[in-house]
N, C-alpha and C positions, 0 to 999 in steps of 0.2 A: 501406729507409732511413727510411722516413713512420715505420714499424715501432718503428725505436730511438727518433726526436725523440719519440713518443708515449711509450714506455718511459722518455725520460729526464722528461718534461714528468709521468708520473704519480706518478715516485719525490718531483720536488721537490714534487709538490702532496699528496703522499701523507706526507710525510717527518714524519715521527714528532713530531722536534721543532720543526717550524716551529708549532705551537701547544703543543706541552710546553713550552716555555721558558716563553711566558706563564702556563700552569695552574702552574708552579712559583715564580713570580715572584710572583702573586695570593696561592700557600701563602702564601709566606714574609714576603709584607704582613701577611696577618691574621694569624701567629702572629705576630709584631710587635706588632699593634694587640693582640690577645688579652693576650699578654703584659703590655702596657705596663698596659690597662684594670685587668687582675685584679692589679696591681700593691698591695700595700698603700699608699703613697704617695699612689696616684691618686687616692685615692676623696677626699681632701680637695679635691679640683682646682677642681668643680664648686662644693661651696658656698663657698670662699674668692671663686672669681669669681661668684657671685648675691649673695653679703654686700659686695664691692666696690663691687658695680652697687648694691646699695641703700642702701648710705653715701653714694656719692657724687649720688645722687639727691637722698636728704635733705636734702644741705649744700645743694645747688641749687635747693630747692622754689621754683618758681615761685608768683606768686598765681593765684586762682579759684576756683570751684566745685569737690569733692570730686569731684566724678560722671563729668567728664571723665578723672581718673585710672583708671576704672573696669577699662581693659584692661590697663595700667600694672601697677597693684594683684594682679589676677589671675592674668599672667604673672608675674610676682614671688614671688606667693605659689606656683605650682606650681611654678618654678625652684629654689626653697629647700626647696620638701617632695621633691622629687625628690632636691634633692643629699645633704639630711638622710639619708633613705631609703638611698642608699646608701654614707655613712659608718656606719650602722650595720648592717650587712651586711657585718658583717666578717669572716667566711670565707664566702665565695659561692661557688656550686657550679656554677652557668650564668652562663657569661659575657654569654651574651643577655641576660638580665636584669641585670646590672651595666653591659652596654653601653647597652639601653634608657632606666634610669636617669640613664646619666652624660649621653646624647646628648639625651634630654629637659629636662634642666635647662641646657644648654649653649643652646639652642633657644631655650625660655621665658627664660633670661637675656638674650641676640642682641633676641627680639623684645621684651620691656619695654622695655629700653631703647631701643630705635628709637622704640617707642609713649609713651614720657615725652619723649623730642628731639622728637617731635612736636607735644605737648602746648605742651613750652618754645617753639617757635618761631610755633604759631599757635591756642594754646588762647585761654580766656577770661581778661581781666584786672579785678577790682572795681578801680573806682578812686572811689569811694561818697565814700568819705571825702576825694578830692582834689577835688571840684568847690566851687569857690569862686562867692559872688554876689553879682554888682553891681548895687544899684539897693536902695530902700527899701518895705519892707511894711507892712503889709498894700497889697494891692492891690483895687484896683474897676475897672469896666467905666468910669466917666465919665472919669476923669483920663485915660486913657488909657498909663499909664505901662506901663512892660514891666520885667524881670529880664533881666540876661545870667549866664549861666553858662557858667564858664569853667573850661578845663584848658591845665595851662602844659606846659612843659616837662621837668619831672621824672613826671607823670603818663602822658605820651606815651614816654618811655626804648624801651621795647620797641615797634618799628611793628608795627599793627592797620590795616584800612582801615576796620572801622564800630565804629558806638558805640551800643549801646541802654540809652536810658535813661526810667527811671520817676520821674513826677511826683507828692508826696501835694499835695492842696489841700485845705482845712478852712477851716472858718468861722473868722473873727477872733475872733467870740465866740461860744464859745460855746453862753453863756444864750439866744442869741437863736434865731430860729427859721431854720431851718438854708437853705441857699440851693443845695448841692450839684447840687439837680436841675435848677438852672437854669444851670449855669457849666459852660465848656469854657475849655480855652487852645488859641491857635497856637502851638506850638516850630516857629523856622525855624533851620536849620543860616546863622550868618553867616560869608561867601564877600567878601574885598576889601570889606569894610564895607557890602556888598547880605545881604538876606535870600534863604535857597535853600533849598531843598524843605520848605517850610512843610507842617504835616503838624497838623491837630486831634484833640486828644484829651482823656478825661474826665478825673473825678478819680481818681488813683489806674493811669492809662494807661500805656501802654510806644510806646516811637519808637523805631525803627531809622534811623542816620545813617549815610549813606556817607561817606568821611572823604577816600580816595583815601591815598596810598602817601608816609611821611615827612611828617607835618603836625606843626607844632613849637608850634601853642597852636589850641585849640578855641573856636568864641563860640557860645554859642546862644541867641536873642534870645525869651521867652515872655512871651505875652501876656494878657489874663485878658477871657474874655468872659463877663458874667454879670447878672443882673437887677439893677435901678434899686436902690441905699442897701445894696447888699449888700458885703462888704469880707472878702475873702481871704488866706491864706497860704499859701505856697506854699515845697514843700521836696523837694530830690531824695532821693529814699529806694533810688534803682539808677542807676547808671553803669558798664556793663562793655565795654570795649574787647572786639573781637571781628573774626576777620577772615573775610570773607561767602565 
């Protein structure tokens, strides 16, 4: 009796098709995928979707430095020489190589675009040209006076939590003899009309500011320390939103 349950337990574990259906099932996918790949049609598939992805990239260019696009650009560029590559491959003889073609540019399309939403959401922003300034120059050490620089609310649109920004200083005149080595400013980040994380730097310096998360106007209050009858100017030459 142990005899037959052993006989019947070897037939079903033996049984021919309890894994031929799958090896048959597997065929009939890839000659499927085979089919569809080596299709005339198809080969347009890939770069209509890498030229979609790079149309609608362009219409959306965000601002900032070039350089952060860098993986963007790359993936891009091999998405579209792949897909090129295999629209001109017009009668292909290995479907491997029509399949690696088409599943490489599908890939490099997937991942630029991921790597540009990236970019959009927490890359670098210039806003150079949006920092506005209140207060009157040339400045000196005795008066005591300061500049606030300011970013409103169309320069903040996109949230950043920091902000690094460069300072030029130069002499008011000049003919005179120059005074640079002796002058620094404090930038303080202003927080509820208090100064906050006062940070000194030279002429021509970089300050990194923590901004924290949805801020709807930036103040930052500089101040100009520098030897006796000397009289400065001062101008931002960088402001780029950034998130740490």
């Amino acid at each position: 009796m142990s005899g037959g349950v052993g006989d019947n337990g070897g037939d079903i574990h033996n049984n021919p098709t309890a894994h031929g259906d799958y090896s048959i099932a597997a065929n009939d996918i890839k000659k499927v995928i085979i089919k569809w790949v080596m299709h005339p049609s198809a080969r347009w598939l890939p770069l209509l979707l890498a030229c979609a992805v790079v149309v609608i990239a362009w219409t959306g260019w965000p601002d900032g430095p070039a350089r952060q696009y860098a993986l963007w650009g790359t993936l891009a560029g091999l998405s579209l020489v792949t897909a090129a590559a295999r629209v001109l491959n017009r009668r292909p003889r290995d479907a491997r190589v029509v399949g690696t073609l088409s599943l490489v540019s599908v890939l490099a399309t997937v991942g630029g675009w991921l790597a540009f939403q990236s970019v959009r959401t927490h890359g670098e922003i210039d806003v150079t040209g949006q920092v506005r300034t209140q207060g009157t120059q040339p400045l000196d050490d005795a008066a005591r006076r300061s500049l606030t620089l300011l970013l409103d609310a169309p320069a903040l649109e996109k949230p950043r939590n920091a902000l690094r920004l460069t300072l030029a200083i130069a002499d008011h005149n000049p003919a005179a003899p120059t005074c640079l080595p002796d002058t620094t400013a404090t930038v303080s980040l202003l927080t509820s009309g208090a100064a906050a994380q006062p940070t000194t730097i030279r002429p021509g310096g970089t300050v990194d500011f923590t901004l924290g998360a949805r801020v709807s106007t930036v103040r930052i209050d500089v101040r100009l320390h520098t030897a006796r009858g000397c009289r400065m100017d001062v101008q931002t030459t960088g402001a780029v939103l950034h998130d740490n």
